[in-house]
py3Dmol code that shows the C-alpha trace and the ligand (Angstrom):
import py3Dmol

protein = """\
ATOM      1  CA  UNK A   1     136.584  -9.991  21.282  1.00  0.00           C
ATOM      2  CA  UNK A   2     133.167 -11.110  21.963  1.00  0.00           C
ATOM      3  CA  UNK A   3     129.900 -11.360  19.698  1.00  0.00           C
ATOM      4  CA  UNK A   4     127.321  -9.860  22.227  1.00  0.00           C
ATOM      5  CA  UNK A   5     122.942 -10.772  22.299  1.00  0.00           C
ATOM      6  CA  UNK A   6     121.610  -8.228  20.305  1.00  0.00           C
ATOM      7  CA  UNK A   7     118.570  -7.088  22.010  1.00  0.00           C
ATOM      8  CA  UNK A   8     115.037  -6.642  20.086  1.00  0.00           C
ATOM      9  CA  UNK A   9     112.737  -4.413  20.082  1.00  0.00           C
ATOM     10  CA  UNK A  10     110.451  -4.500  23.441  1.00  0.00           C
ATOM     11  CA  UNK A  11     113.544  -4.194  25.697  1.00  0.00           C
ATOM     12  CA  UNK A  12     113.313  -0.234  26.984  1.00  0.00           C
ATOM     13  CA  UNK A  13     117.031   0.477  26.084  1.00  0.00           C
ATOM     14  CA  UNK A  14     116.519   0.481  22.160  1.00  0.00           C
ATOM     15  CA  UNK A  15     114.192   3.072  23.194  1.00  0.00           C
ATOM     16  CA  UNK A  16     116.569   5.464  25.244  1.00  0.00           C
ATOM     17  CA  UNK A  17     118.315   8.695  23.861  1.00  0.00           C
ATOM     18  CA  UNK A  18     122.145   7.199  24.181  1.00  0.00           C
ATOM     19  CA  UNK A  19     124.907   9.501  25.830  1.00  0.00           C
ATOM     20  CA  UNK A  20     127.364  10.768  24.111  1.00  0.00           C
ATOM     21  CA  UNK A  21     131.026   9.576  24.119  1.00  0.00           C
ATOM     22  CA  UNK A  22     133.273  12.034  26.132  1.00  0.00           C
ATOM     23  CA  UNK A  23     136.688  10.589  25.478  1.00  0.00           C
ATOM     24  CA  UNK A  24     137.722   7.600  23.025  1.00  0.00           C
ATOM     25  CA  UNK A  25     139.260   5.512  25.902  1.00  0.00           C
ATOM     26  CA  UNK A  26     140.808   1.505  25.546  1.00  0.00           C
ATOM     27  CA  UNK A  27     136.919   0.542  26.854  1.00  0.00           C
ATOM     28  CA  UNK A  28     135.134   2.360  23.454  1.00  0.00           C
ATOM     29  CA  UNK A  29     137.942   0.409  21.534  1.00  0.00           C
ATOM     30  CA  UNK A  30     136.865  -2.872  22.954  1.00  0.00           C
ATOM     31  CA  UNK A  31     133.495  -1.472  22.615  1.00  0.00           C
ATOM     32  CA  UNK A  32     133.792  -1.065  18.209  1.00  0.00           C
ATOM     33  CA  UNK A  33     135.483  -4.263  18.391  1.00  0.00           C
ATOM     34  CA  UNK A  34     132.848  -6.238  19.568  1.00  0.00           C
ATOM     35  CA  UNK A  35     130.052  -4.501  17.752  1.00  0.00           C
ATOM     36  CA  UNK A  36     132.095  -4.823  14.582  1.00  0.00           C
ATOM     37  CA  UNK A  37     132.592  -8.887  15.696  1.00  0.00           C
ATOM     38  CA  UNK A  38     128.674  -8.871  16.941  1.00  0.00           C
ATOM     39  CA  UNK A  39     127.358  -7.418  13.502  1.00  0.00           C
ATOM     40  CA  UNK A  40     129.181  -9.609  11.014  1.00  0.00           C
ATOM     41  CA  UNK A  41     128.294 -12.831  13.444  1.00  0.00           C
ATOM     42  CA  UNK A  42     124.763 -11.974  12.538  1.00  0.00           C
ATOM     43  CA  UNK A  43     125.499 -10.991   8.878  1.00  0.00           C
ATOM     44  CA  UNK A  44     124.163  -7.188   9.468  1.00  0.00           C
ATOM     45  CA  UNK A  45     125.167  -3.923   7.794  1.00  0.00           C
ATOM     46  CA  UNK A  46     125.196  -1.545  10.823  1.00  0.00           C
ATOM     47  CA  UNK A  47     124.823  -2.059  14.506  1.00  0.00           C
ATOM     48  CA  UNK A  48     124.346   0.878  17.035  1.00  0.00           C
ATOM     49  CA  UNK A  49     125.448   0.014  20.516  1.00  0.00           C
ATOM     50  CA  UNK A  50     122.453   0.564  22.358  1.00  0.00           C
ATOM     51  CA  UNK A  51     121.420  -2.571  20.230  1.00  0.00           C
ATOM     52  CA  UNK A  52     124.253  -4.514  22.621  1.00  0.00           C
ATOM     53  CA  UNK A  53     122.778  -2.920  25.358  1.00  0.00           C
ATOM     54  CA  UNK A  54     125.061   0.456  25.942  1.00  0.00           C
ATOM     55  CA  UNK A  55     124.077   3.419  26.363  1.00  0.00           C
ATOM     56  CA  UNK A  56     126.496   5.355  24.090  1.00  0.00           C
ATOM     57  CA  UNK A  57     126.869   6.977  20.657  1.00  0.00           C
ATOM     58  CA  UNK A  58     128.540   4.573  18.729  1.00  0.00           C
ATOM     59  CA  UNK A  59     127.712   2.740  14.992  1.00  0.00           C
ATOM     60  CA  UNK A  60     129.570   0.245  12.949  1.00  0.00           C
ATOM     61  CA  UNK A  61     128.609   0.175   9.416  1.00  0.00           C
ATOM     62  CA  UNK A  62     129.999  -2.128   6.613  1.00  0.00           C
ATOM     63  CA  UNK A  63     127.634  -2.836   3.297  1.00  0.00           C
ATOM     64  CA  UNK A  64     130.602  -4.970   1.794  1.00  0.00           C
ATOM     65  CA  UNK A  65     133.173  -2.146   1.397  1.00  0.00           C
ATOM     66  CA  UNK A  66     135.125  -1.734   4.642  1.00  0.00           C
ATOM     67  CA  UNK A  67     134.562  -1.390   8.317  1.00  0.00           C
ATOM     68  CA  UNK A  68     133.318   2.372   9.338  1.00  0.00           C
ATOM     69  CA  UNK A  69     133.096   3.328  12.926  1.00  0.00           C
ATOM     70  CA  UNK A  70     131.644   6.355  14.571  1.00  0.00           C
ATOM     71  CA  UNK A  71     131.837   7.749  17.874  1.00  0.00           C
ATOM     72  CA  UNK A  72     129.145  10.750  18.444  1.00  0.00           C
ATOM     73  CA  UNK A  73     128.169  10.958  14.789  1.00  0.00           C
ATOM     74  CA  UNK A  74     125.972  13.715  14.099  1.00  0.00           C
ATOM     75  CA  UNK A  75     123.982  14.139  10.564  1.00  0.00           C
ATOM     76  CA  UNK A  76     125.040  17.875   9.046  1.00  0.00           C
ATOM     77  CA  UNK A  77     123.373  17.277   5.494  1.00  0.00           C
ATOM     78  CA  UNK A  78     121.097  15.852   3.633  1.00  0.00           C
ATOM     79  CA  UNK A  79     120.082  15.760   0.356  1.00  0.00           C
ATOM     80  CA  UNK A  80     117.209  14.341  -2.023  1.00  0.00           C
ATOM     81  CA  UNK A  81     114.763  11.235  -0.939  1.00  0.00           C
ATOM     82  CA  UNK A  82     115.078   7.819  -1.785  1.00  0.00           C
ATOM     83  CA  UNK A  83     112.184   4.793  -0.399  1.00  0.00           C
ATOM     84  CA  UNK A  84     113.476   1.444   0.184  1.00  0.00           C
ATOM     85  CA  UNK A  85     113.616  -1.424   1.672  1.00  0.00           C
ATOM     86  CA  UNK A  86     115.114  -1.629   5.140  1.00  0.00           C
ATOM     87  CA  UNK A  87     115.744  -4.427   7.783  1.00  0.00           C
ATOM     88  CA  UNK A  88     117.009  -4.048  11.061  1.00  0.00           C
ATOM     89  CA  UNK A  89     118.654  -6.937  13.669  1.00  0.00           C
ATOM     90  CA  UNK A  90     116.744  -5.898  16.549  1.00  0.00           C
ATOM     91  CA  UNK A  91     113.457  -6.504  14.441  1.00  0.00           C
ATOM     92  CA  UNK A  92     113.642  -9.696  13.325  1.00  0.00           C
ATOM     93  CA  UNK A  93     111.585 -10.991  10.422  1.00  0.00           C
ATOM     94  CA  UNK A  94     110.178  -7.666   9.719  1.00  0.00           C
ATOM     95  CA  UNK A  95     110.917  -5.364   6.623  1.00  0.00           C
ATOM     96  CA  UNK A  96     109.514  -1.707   5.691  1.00  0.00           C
ATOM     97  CA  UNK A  97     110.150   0.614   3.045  1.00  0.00           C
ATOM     98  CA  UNK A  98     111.653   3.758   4.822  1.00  0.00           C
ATOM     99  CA  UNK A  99     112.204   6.873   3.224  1.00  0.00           C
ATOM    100  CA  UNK A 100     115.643   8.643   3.708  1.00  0.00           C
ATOM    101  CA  UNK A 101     117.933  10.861   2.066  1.00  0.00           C
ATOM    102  CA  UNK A 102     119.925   9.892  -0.546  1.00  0.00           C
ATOM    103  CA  UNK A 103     122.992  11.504   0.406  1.00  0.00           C
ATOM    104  CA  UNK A 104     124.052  12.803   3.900  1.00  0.00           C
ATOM    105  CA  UNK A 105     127.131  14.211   5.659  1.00  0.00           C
ATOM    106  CA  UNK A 106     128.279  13.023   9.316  1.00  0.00           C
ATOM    107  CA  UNK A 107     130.884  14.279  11.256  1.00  0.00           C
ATOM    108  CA  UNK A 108     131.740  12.000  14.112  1.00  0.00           C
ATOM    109  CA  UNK A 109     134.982  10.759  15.711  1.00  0.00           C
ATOM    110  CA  UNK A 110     136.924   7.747  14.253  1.00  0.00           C
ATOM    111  CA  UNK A 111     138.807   5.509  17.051  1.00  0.00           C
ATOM    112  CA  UNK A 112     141.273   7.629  17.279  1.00  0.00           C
ATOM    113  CA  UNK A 113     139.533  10.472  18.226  1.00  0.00           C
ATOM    114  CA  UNK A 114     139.909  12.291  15.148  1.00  0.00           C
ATOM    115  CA  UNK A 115     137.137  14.428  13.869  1.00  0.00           C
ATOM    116  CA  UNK A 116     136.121  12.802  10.652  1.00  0.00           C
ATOM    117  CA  UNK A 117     133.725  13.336   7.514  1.00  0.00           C
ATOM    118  CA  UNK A 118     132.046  11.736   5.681  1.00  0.00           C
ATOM    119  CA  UNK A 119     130.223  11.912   2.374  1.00  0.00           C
ATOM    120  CA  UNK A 120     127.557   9.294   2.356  1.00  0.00           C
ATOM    121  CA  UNK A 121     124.982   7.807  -0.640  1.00  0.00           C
ATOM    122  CA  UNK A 122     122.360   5.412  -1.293  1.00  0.00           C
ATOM    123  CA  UNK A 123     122.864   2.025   0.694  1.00  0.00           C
ATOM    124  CA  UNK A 124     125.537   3.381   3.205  1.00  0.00           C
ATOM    125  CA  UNK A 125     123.851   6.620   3.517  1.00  0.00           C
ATOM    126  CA  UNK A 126     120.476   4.738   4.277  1.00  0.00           C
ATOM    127  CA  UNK A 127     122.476   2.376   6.620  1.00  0.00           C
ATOM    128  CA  UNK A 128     124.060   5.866   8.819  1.00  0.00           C
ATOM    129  CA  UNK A 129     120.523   6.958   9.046  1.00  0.00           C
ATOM    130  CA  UNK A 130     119.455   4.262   9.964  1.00  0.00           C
ATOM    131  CA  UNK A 131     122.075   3.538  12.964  1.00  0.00           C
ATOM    132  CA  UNK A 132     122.051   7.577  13.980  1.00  0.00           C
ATOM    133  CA  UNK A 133     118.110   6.675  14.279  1.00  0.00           C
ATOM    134  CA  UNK A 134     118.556   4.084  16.924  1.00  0.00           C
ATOM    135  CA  UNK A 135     120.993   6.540  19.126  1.00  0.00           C
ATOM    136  CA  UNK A 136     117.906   8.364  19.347  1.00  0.00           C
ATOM    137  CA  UNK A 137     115.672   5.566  20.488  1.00  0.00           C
ATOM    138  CA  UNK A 138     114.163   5.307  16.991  1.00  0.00           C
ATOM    139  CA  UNK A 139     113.235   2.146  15.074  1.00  0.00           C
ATOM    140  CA  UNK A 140     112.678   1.934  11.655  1.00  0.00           C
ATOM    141  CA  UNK A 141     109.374   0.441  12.261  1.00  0.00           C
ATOM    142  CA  UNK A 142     108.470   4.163  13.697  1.00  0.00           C
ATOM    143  CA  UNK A 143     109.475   5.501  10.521  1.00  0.00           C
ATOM    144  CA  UNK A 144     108.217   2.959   7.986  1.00  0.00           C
ATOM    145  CA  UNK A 145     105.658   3.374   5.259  1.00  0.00           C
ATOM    146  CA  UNK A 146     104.763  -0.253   4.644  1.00  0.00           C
ATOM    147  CA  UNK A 147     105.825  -3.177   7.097  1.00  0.00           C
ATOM    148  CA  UNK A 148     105.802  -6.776   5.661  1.00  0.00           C
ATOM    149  CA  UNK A 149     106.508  -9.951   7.755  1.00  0.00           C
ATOM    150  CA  UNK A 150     108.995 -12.275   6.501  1.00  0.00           C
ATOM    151  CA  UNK A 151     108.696 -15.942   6.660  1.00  0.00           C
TER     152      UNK A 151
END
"""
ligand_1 = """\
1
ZN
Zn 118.580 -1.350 13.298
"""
view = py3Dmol.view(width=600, height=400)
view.addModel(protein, "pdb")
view.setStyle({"model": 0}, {"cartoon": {"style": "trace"}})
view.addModel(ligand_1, "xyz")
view.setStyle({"model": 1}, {"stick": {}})
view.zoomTo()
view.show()
């Protein structure tokens, strides 16, 4: 495995529309792995991979309660509004309070290549948002209501 430079905001790729995956081959495997690896090295909750520089659909998201990885994931529900705080690793020393939905749904395909879903709320929903965002070339610094610096 291999913890990868995550790239920051500037760089044209965070700002691309990333492909979709079209099979879950060994090279998507190695792929989770080392966004997984790359995203606790640098103590984040979520990583998209266009954030390691690829191209591709992919997230890893862990707040504290397990590893979750998805391949294509699309957002089929939402439901209510929550603001708060977000972060994000490609934006360093900058927060903003976002608002998002409280709870969502995503379907998207585990490593396996299984079609999964999953119920989402508060923190991990706000952290899928957040990762589906950057997939679509979106920062949360587009999306923000008030940006702070952080020292
Ligand atoms: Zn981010």
């Amino acid at each position: 495995m291999a913890v990868y430079r995550i790239i920051s905001i500037g760089e044209d790729i965070l700002r691309e529309k990333a492909k979709e995956v079209k099979s879950v081959t060994p090279n998507i495997h190695k792929l989770l792995d080392n966004m997984a690896e790359t995203m606790y090295d640098a103590e984040g909750i979520g990583l998209a991979a266009p954030q390691i520089g690829v191209p591709k659909r992919v997230v890893v998201v862990d707040i504290g309660d397990g590893l979750v990885e998805l391949i294509n994931p699309v957002i089929i529900s939402k439901e209510g509004e929550v603001i708060d705080q977000e972060g994000c690793l490609s934006v360093p020393n900058v927060t903003g309070e976002v608002k998002r939905a409280q709870k969502v749904v995503v379907h998207a395909l585990d490593r396996e290549g299984v079609l999964m879903e999953y119920e989402a709320e508060d923190l991990i929903a706000r952290a899928f948002q957040h990762e589906i965002d950057h997939l679509d070339g979106v920062l949360f610094v587009d999306v923000a209501e008030k940006i702070a610096e952080k020292n």
